[in-house]
Backbone bond lengths (Angstrom), bond angles and torsions (degrees), N, CA, C in turn:
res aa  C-N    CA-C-N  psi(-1)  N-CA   C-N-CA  omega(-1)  CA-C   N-CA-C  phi
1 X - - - 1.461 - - 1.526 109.32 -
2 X 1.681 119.98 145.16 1.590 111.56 -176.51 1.135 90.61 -94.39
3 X 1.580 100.26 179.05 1.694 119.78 -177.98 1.733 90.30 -68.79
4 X 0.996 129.92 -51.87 1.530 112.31 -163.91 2.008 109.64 -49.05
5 X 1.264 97.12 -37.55 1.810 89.74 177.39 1.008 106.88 -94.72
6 X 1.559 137.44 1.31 1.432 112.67 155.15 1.342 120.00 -83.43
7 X 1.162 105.13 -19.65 1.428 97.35 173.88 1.764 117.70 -65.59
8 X 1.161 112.15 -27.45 1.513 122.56 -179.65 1.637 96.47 -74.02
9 X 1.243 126.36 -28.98 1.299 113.45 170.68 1.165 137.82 -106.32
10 X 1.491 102.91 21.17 1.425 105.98 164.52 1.827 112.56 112.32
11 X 1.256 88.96 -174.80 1.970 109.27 178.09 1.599 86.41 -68.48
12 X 1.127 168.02 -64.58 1.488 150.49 -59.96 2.075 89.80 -146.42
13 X 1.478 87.78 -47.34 1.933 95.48 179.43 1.499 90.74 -100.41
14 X 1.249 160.06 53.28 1.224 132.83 119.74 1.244 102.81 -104.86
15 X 0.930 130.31 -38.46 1.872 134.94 -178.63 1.399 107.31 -58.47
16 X 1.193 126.11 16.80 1.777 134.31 -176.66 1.328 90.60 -123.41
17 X 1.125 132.06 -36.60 1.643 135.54 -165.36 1.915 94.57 -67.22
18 X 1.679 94.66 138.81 1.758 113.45 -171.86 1.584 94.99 -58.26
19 X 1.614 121.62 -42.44 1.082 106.33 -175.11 1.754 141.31 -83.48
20 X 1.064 95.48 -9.62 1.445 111.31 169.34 1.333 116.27 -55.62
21 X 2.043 91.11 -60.85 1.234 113.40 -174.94 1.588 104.75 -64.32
22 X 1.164 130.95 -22.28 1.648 134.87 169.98 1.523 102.38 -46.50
23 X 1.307 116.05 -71.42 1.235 145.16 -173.27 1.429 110.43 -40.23
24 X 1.395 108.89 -63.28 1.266 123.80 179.08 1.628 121.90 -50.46
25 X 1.462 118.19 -65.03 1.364 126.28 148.47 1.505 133.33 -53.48
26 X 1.551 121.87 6.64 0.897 100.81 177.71 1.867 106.17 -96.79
27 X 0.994 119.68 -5.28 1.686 108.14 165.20 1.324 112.39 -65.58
28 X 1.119 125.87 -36.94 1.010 149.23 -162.36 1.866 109.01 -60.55
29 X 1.432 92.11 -45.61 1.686 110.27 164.66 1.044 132.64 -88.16
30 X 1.601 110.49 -21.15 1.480 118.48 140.20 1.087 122.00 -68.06
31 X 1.276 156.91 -45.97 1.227 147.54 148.48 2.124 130.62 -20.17
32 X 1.209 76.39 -70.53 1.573 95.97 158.56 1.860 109.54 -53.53
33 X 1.276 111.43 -69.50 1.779 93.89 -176.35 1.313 122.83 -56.90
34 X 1.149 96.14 -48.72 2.042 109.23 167.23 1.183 122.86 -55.66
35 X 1.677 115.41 -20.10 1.362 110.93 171.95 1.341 115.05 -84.53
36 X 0.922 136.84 -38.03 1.805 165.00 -164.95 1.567 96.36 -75.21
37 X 1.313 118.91 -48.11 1.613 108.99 -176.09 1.921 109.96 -109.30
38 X 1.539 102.01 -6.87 1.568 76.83 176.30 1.312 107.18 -113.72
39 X 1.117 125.87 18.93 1.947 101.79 -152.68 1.932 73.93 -106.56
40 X 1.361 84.90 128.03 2.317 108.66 174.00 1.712 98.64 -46.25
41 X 0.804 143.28 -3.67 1.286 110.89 -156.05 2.163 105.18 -140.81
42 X 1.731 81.73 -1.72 1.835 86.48 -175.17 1.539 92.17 -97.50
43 X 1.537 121.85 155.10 1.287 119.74 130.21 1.377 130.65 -76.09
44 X 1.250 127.89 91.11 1.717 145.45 178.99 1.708 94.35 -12.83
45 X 1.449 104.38 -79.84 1.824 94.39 -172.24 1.815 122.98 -39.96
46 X 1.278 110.31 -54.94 1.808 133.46 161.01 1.585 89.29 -17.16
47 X 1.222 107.34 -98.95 1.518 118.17 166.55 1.580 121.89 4.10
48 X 1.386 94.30 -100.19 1.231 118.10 179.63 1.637 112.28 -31.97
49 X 1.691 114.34 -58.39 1.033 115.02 163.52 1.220 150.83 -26.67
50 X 1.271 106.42 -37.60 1.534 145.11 158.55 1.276 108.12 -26.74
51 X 1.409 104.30 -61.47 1.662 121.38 -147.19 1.931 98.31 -82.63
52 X 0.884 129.26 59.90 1.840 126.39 -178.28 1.205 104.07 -13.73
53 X 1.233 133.39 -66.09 1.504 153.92 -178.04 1.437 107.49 -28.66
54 X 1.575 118.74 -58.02 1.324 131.72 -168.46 1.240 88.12 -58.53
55 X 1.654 111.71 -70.57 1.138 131.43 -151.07 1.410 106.35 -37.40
56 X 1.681 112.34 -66.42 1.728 115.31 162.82 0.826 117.40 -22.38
57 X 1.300 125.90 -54.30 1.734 119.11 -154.39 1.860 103.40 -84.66
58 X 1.406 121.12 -21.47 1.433 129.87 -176.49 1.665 93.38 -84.35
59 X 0.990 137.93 -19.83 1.732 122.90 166.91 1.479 104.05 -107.76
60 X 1.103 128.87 9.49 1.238 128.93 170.70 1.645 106.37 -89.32
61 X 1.182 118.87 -37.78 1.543 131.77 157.13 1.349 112.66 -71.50
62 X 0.966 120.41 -12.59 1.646 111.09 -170.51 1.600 106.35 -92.35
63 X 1.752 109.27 -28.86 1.158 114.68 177.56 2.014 118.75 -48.20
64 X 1.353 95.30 -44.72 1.653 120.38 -171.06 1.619 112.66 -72.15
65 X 2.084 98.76 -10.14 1.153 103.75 -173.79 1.562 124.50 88.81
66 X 1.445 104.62 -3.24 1.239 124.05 155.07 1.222 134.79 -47.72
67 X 1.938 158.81 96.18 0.740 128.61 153.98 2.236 127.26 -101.42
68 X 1.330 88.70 -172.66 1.585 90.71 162.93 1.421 102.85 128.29
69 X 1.735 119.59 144.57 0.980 114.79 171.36 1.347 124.47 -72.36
70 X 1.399 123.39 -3.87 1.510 122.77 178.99 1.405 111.15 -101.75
71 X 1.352 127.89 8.80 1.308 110.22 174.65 1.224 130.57 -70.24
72 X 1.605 116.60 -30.74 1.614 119.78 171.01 1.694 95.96 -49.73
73 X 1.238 127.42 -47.06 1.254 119.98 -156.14 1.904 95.60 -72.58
74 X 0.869 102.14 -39.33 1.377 97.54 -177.43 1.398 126.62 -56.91
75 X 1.773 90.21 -39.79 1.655 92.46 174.05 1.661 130.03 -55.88
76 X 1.540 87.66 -24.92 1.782 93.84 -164.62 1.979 93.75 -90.62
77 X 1.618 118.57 -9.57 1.579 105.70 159.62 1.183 120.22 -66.71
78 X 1.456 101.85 -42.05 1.356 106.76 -157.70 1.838 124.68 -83.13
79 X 1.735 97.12 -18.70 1.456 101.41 167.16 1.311 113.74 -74.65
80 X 1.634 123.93 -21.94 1.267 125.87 -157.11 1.616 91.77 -82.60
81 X 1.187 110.63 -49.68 1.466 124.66 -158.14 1.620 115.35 -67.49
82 X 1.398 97.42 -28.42 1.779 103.07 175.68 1.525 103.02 -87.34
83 X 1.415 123.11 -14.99 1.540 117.35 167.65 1.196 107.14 -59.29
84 X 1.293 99.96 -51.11 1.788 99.60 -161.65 1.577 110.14 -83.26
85 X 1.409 118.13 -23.85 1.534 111.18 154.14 1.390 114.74 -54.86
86 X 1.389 140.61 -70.16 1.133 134.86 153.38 1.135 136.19 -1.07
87 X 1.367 125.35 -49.17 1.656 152.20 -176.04 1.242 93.01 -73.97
88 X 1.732 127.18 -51.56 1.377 113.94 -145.75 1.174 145.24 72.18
89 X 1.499 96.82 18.12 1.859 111.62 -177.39 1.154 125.37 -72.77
90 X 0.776 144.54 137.82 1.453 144.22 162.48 1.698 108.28 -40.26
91 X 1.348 91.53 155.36 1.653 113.10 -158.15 1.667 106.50 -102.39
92 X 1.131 114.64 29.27 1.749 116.63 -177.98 1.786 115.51 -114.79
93 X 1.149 78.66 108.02 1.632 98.35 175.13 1.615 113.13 -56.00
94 X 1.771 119.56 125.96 1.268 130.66 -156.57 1.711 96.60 -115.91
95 X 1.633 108.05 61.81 2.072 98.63 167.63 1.698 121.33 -21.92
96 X 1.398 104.40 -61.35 1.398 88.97 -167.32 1.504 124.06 -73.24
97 X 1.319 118.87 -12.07 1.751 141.43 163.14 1.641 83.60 -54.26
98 X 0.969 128.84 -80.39 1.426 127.25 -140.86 2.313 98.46 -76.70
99 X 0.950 116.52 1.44 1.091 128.67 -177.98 1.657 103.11 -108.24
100 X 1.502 119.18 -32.87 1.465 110.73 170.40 1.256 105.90 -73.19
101 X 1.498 118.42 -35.49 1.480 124.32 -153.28 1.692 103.16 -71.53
102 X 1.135 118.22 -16.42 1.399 144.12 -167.85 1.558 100.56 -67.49
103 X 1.751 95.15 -66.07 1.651 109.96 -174.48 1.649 95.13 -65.83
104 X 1.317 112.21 -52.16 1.793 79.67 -174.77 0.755 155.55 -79.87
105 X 1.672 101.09 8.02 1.310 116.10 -177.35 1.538 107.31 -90.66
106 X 1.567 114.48 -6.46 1.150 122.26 -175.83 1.872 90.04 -85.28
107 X 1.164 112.34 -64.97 1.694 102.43 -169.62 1.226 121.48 -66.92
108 X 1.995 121.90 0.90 1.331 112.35 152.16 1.442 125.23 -113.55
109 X 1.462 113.94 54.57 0.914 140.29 150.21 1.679 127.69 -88.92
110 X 1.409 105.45 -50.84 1.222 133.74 163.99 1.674 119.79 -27.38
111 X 1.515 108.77 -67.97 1.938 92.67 151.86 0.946 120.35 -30.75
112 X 1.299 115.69 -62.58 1.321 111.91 -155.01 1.292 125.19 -48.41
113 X 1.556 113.62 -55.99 1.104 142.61 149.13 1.101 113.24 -9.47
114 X 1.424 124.69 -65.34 1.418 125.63 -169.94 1.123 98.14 -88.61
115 X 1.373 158.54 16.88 1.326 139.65 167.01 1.043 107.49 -104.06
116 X 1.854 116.86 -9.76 1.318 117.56 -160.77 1.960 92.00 -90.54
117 X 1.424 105.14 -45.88 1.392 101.29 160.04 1.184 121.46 -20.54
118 X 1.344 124.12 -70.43 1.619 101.62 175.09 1.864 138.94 -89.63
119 X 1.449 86.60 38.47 1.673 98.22 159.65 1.660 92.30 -149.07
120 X 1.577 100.46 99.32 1.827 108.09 179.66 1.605 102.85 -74.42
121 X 1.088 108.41 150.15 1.921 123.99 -174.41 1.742 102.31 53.42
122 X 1.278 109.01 51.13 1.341 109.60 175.23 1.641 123.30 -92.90
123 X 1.586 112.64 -4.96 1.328 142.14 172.96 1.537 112.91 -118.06
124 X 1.484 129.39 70.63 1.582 113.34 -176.94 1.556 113.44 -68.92
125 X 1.377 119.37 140.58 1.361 98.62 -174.76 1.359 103.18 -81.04
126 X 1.313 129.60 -171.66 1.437 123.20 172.86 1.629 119.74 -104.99
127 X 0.785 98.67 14.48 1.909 101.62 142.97 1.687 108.23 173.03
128 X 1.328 111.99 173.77 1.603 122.35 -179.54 1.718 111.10 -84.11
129 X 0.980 98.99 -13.12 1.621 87.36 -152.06 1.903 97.38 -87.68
130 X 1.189 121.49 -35.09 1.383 130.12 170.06 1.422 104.79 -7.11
131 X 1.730 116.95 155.65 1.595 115.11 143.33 1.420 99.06 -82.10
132 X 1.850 86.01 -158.26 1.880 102.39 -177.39 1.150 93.69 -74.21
133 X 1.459 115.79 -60.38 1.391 132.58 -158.40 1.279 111.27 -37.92
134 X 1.726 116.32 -44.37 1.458 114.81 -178.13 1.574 106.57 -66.20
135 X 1.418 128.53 -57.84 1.179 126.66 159.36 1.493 121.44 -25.09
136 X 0.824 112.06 -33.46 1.558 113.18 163.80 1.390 122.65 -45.70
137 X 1.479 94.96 -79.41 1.510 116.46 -156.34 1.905 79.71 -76.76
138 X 1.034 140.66 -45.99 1.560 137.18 174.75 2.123 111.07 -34.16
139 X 1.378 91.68 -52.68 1.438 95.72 176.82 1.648 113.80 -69.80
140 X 1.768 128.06 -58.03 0.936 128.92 151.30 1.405 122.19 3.63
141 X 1.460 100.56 -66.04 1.731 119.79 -165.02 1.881 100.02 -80.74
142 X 0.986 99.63 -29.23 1.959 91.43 -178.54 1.675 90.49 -81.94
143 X 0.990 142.83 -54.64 1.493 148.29 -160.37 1.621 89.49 -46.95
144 X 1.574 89.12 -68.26 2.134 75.14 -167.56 1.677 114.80 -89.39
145 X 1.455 146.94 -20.07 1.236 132.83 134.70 1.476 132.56 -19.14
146 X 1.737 100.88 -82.44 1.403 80.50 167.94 0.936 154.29 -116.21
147 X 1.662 112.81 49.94 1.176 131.54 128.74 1.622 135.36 -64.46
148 X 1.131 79.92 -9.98 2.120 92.44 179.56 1.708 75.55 -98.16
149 X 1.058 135.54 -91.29 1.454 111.42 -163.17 1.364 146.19 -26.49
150 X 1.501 91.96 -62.81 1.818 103.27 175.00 1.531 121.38 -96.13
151 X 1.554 126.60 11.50 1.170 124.75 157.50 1.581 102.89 -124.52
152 X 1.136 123.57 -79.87 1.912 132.46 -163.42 1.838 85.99 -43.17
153 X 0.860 112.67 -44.93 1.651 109.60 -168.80 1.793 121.28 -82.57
154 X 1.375 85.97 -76.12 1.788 108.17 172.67 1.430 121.39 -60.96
155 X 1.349 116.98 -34.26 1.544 112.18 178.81 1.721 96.72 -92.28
156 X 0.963 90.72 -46.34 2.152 90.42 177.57 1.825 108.64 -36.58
157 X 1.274 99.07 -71.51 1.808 104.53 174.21 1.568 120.69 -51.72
158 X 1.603 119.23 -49.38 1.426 105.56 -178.66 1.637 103.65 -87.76
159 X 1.383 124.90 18.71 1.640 112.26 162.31 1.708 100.29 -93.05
160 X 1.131 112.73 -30.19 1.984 120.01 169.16 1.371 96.74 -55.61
161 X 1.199 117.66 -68.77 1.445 123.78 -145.88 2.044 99.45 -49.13
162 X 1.949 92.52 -39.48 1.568 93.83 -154.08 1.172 97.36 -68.38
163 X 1.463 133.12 -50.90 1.321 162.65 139.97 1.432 119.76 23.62
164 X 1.715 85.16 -89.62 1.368 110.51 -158.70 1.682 103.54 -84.19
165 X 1.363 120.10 -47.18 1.051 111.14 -158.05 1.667 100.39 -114.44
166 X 1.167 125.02 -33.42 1.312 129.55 173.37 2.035 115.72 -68.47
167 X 1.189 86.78 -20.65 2.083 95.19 -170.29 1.521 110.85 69.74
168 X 0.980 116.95 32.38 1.504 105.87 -176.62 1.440 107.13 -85.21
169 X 1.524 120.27 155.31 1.467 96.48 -170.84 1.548 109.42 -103.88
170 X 1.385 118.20 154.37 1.547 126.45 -172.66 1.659 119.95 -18.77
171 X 1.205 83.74 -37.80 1.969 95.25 -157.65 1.946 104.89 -91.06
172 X 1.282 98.84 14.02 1.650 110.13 171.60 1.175 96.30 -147.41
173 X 1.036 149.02 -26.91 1.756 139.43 176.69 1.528 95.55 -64.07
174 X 1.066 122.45 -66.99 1.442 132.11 -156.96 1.949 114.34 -49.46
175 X 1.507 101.95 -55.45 1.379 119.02 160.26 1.568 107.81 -39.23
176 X 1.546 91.61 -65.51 1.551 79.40 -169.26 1.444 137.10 -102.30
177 X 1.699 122.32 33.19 0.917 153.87 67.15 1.417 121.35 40.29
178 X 1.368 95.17 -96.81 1.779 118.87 -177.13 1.380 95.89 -66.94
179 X 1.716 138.23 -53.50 1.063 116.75 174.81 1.320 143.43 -61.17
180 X 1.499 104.12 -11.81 1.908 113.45 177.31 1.408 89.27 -96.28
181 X 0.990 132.89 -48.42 2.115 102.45 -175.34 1.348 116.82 -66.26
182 X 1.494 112.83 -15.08 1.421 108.86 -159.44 1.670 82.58 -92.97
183 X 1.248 147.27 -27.55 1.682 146.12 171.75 1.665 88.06 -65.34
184 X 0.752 130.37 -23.48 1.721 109.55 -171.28 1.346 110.43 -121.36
185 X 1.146 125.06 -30.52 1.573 108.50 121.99 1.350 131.61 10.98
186 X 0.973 98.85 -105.55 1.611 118.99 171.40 1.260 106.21 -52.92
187 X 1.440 118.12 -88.86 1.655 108.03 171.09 1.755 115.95 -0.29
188 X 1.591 119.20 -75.36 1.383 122.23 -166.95 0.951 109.52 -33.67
189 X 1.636 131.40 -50.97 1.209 130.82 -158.16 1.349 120.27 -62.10
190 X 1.254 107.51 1.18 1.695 112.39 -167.75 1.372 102.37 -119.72
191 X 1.394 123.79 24.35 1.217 131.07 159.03 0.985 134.12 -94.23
192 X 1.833 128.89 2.40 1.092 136.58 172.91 1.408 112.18 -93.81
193 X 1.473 113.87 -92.22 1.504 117.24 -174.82 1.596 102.24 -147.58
194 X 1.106 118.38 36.72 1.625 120.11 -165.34 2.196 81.98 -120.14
195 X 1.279 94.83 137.61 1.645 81.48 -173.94 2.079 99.01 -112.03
196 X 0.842 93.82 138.95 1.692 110.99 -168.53 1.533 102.24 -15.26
197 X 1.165 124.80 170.99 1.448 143.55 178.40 1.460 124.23 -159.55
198 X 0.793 161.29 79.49 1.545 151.96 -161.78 1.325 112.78 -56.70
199 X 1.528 124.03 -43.86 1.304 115.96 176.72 1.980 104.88 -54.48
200 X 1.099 96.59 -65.37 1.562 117.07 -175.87 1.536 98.51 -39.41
201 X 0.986 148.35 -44.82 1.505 166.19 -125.06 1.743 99.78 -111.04
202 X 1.158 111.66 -37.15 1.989 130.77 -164.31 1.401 72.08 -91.22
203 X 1.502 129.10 -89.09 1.398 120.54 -163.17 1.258 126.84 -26.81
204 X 1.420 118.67 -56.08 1.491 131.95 -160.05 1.437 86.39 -65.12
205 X 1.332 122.85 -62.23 1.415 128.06 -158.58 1.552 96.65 -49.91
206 X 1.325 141.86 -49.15 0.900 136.26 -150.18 1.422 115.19 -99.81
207 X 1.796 113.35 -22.27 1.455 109.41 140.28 1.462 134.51 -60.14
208 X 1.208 112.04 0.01 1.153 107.38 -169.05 1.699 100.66 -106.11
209 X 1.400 109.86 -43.06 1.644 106.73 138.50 1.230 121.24 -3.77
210 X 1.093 125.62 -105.25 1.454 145.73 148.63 1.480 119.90 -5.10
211 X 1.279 109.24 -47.63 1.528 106.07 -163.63 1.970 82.59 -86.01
212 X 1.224 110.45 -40.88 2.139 95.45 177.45 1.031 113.47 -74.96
213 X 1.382 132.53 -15.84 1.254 117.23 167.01 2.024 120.16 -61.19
214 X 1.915 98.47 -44.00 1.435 87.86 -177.47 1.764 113.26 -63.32
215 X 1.808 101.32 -31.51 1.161 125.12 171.05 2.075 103.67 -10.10
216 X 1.418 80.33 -79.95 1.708 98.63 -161.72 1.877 112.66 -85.93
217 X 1.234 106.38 -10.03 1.817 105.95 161.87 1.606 102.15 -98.47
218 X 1.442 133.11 -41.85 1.325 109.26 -152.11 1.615 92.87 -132.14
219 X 1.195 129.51 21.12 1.762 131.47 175.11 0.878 122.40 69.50
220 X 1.192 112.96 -168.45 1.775 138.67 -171.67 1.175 104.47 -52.24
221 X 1.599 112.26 -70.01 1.570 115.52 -158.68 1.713 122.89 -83.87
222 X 1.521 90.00 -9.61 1.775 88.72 173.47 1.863 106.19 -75.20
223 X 1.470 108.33 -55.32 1.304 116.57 177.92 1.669 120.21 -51.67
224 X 1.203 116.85 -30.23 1.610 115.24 171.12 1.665 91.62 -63.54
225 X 1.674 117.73 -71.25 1.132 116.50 -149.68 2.312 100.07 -60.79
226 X 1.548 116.46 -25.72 1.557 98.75 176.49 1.678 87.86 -53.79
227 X 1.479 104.97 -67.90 1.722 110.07 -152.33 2.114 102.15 -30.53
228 X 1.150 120.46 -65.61 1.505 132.32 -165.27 1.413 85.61 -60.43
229 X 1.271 131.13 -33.34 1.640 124.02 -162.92 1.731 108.17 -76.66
230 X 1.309 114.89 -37.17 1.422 131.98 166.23 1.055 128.09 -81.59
231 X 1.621 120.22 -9.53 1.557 118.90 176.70 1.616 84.44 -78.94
232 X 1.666 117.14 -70.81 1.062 127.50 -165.06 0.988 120.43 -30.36
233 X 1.351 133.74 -43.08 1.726 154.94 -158.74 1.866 93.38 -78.73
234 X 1.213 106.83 -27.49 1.569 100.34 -164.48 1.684 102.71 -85.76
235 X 1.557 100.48 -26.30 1.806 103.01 -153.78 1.775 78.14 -84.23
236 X 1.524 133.10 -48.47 1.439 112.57 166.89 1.231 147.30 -51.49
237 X 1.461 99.07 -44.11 1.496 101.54 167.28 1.664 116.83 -64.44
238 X 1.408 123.03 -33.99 1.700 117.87 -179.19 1.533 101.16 -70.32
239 X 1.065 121.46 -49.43 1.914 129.87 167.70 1.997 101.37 -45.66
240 X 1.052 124.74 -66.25 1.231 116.39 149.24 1.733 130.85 1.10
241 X 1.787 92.93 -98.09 1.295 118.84 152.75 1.471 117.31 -2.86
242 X 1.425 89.81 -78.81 1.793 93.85 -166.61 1.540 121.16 -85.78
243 X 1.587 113.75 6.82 1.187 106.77 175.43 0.848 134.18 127.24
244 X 1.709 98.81 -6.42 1.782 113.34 -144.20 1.482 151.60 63.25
């Protein structure tokens, strides 16, 4: 759909548009880089490390001979930005779009939340000793990573693959789709130093559900901002929890 008919349809079809959603996430990546290299008291790599997602995408460039710490960030401009070149949209930034997109990413977080309620320690963080602050910019960085991995990227290619080259038709590609990133999804997480869990394992899978579903009705930039909206909610509420 172009910007001229989303605009006829409202807050709901421009907030799907690559460029909004550009717009929208890009504090978001400022936040995250600026957090990782300025805050006195982190080691930036430590950090960074953290994030699997990044990490992928920094040997995924390295293969091509690529380096730099900003290329993940780049990747997620530069896919957004050739969409919306592509599209042909007009180039006008929509404040109050990016101010709804805010709230909803805050109230679809909120499932989540409560489903996570009933599997307690279903998110371990990756260590105790952290501040909030790092938890912050830590959640930040999974919200828009891996979401550039396992949806903007991973669900984008195996909906082609089912699609384009396999013939499968929309209304079974798409499902199943959302169900192979959202299994690897979860899976990834058990590639660092967190050692498997099954409860933990049902959850992820089933956030990740969730996160392709907003994926493929409401885009890029709502689903980064649930994902960052639900990391965040967790590093407060456990800070909460204990007392402060």
């Amino acid at each position: 759909m172009s910007e001229q008919a989303a605009v006829r349809a409202g807050y709901f079809r421009l907030s799907e548009l690559p460029y909004h959603s550009l717009l929208f996430v890009l504090p978001l990546i400022a936040a995250y880089e600026l957090g990782v290299r300025y805050l006195h008291h982190v080691q930036p790599d430590a950090v960074a490390s953290q994030i699997v997602a990044f990490a992928m995408m920094q040997k995924f460039f390295l293969w091509f001979g690529a380096t730099g710490a900003m290329l993940p960030a780049l990747a997620v401009v530069g896919i957004l930005l050739a969409s919306h070149i592509v599209r042909k949209d007009p180039w006008r930034p929509k404040p109050l779009v990016y101010a709804g997109m805010t709230v909803e990413s805050v109230i679809l977080a909120a499932p989540l939340l409560a489903l996570g309620m009933a599997l307690p320690q279903h998110l371990p963080m990756w260590g105790l000793t952290r501040s909030d602050t790092e938890w912050v910019v830590l959640a930040i960085g999974a919200g828009v990573y891996e979401e550039l991995v396992f949806r903007l990227i991973g669900m984008t290619l195996l909906v082609m693959l089912f699609t384009d080259v396999l013939r499968i038709a929309s209304k079974i590609a798409i499902p199943t789709a959302i169900l192979l990133s959202a299994a690897l999804f979860s899976l990834y997480h058990y590639w660092g130093h967190e050692g498997f869990e099954w409860r933990s394992m049902v959850f992820r899978t089933l956030a990740g559900i969730f996160f392709g579903v907003i994926f493929i009705f409401r885009g890029f930039g709502i689903t980064v901002g649930a994902h960052a909206s639900y990391d965040i909610s967790i590093v407060l509420l456990r800070r909460f929890a204990i007392g402060g």
